[in-house]
Every structure is written in C-alpha cells, then in structure tokens.
C-alpha positions as a printed Julia matrix, in Angstrom:
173×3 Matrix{Float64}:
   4.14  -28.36   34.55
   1.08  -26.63   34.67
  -1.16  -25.89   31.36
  -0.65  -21.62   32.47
   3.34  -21.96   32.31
   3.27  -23.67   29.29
   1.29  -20.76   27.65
   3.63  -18.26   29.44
   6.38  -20.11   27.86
   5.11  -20.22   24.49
   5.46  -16.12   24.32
   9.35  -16.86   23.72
   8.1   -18.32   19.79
   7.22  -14.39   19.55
  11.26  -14.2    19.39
  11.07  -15.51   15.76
   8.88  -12.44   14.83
  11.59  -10.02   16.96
  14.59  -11.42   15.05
  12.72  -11.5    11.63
  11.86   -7.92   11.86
  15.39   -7.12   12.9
  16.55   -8.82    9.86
  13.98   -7.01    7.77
  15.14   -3.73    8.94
  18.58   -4.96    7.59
  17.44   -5.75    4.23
  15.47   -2.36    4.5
  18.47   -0.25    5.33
  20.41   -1.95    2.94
  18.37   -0.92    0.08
  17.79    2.3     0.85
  21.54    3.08    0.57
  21.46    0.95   -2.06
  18.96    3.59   -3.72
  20.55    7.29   -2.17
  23.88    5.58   -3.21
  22.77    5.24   -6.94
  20.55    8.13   -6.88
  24.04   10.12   -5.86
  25.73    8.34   -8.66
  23.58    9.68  -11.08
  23.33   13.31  -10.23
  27.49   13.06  -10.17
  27.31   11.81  -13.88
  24.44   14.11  -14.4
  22.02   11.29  -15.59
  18.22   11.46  -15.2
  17.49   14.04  -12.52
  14.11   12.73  -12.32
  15.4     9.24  -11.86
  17.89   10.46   -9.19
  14.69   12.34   -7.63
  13.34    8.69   -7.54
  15.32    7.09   -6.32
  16.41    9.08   -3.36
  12.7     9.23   -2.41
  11.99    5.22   -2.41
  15.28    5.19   -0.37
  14.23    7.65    2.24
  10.91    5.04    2.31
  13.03    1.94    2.98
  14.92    3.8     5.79
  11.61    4.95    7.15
   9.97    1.35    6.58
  13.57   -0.22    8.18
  13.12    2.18   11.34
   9.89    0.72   11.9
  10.51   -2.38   11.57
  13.44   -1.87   14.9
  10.97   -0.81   16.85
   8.59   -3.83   15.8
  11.76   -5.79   16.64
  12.19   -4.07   20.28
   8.56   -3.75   20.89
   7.76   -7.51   20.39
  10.98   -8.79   22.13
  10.7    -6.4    25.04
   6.74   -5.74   24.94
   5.51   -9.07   24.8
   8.31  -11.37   25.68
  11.01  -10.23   28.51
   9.77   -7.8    30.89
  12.43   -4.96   30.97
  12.67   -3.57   34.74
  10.94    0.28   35.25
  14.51    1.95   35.73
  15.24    0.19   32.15
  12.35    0.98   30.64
  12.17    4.73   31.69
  15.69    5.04   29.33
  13.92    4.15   26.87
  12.84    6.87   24.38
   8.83    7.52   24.38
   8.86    7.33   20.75
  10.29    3.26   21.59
   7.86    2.19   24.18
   5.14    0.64   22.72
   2.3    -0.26   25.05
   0.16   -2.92   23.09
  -0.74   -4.83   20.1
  -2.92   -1.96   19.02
  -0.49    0.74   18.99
   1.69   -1.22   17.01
  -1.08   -2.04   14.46
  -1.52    1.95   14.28
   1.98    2.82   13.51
   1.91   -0.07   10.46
  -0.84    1.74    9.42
   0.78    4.91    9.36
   3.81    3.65    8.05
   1.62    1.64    4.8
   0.23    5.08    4.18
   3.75    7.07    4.29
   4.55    4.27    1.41
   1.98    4.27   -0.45
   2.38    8.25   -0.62
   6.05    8.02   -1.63
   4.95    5.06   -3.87
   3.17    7.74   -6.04
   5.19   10.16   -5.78
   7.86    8.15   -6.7
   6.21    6.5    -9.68
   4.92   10.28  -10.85
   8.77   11.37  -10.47
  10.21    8.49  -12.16
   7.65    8.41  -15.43
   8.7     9.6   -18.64
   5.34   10.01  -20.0
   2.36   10.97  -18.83
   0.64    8.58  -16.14
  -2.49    7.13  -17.32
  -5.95    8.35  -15.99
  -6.04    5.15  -13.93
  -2.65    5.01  -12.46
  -3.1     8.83  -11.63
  -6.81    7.86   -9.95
  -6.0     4.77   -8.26
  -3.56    5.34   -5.72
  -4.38    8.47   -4.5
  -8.09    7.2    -3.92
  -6.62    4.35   -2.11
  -4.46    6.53    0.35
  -7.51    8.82    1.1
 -10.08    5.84    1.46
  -7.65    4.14    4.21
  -6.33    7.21    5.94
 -10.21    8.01    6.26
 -10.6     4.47    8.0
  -8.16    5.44   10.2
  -9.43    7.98   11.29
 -12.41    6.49   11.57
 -10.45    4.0    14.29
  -9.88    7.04   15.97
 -13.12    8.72   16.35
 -14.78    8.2    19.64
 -10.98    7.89   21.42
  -9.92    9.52   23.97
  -6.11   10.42   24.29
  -5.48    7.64   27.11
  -6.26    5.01   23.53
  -9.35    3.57   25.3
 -12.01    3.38   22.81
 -15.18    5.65   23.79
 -18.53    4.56   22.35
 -20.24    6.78   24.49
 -18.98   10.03   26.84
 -20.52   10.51   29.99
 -21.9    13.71   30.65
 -21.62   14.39   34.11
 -22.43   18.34   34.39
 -26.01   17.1    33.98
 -26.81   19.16   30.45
C-alpha cells in the first residue's frame, strides 16, 4: 500500500470529530430546552421575570451553538471525508455547504461572538444588583476587540474568500 493511500485513508479519523460534534449538538439542544422549558415554568408561576428573561436567552444560545455544531458535523463528514456526488450536493442548502477549513473557522468565530453577546446580556438580565465596573467593562471590550480582528481577517478579501494583499489596477490610473 502506497504511503499516498495511507494518508487518504487516515481522513476517515476526521469521523471522530463528525460524530463528536453531532453529539455536542445533542447535549446543546438538550439544554436549551432544558433552559426555555424552565424559563416557561417560571413565567407560569410568575417567578423572576428577569430570571425567566435569562434563561430563555442562554437557551436560544445553546440552540444557536447546537445548530452549528450540525453543520460542523455535516461539513467535516461530507467536506473532508466522503465526497457527496454534484446532484447530492446541489440539494444541499447553501447555508450547509461549507467549502473549506477557513470558512468553518469564520462561522466559529461568529458563533463565539453571538455567545459572548448573549453571555452579557444574559448575565446583565439575570443580576440582581448592579454589575461591577469590571464585569460591565470586560466583556463588552472583549466582543469589540475580536469582532474588530475579524474584520480585520476580512479586509483585503474579495467576495470569492481569496485573500487580496494587493488589487491590480488594470485601467492604468
């Protein structure tokens, strides 16, 4: 067996990543209904609206996180390891197909700054006294400082994803 098939195989240990994201997603989904559920109990009794407010937020967040971790799941198993056929593939829905490692690293980094977003907003909503100066500072400065790296990623990209260090001008001016 030649060294090249043995690497080709070796894309088929990428299946423990599919399955563990799939299982993630399960754990995901099952908290978030774990939160909406409780957050629906408590506006029934008429507890805590704030808490309920909470709580319904950090469970929207695990349904968001557990969608993204499905298409982790598809894009690694059918991305990376089987190759789906081009009359598959086109069934597909766009917002599935996921065309490389990079793309994938982009929507994680979307997703971490979705979180950390609801995070906050979920730790303001849930407080029953005033945040500190320092819990109030922190997090926000964090989300701004990495969604300004990522757009830094972006600058210089064209919409094909290539990255552009330098554009051609071809009219001559």
């Amino acid at each position: 067996m030649s060294l090249l098939r043995i690497f080709i195989a070796l894309r088929f240990i990428m299946l423990i990543a599919s399955v563990g994201t799939a299982l993630g997603a399960l754990v995901e989904f099952g908290e978030g209904a774990g939160h909406i559920i409780k957050g629906a109990q408590m506006v029934i009794s008429r507890e805590d609206p704030r808490m309920a407010s909470a709580l319904v937020m950090s469970g929207t967040d695990a349904f968001l996180f557990g969608i993204v971790l499905l298409i982790f799941t598809y894009s690694i198993a059918f991305g990376f390891v089987f190759d789906l056929p081009p009359d598959i593939r086109r069934t597909v829905p766009s917002w599935m197909r996921v065309e490389g490692i990079q793309e994938l690293k982009n929507t994680l980094l979307s997703v971490i700054l979705v979180y950390m977003v609801v995070d906050f907003a979920t730790d303001w909503a849930a407080a029953e006294d005033p945040l500190p100066w320092n819990v109030i500072l922190t997090k926000p400065v964090a989300i701004v400082l990495i969604a300004l790296a990522y757009r830094l990623m972006h600058v210089g990209s064209d919409p094909t994803g290539r990255h552009v260090v330098w554009k051609d001008n071809t009219d001559g001016g």
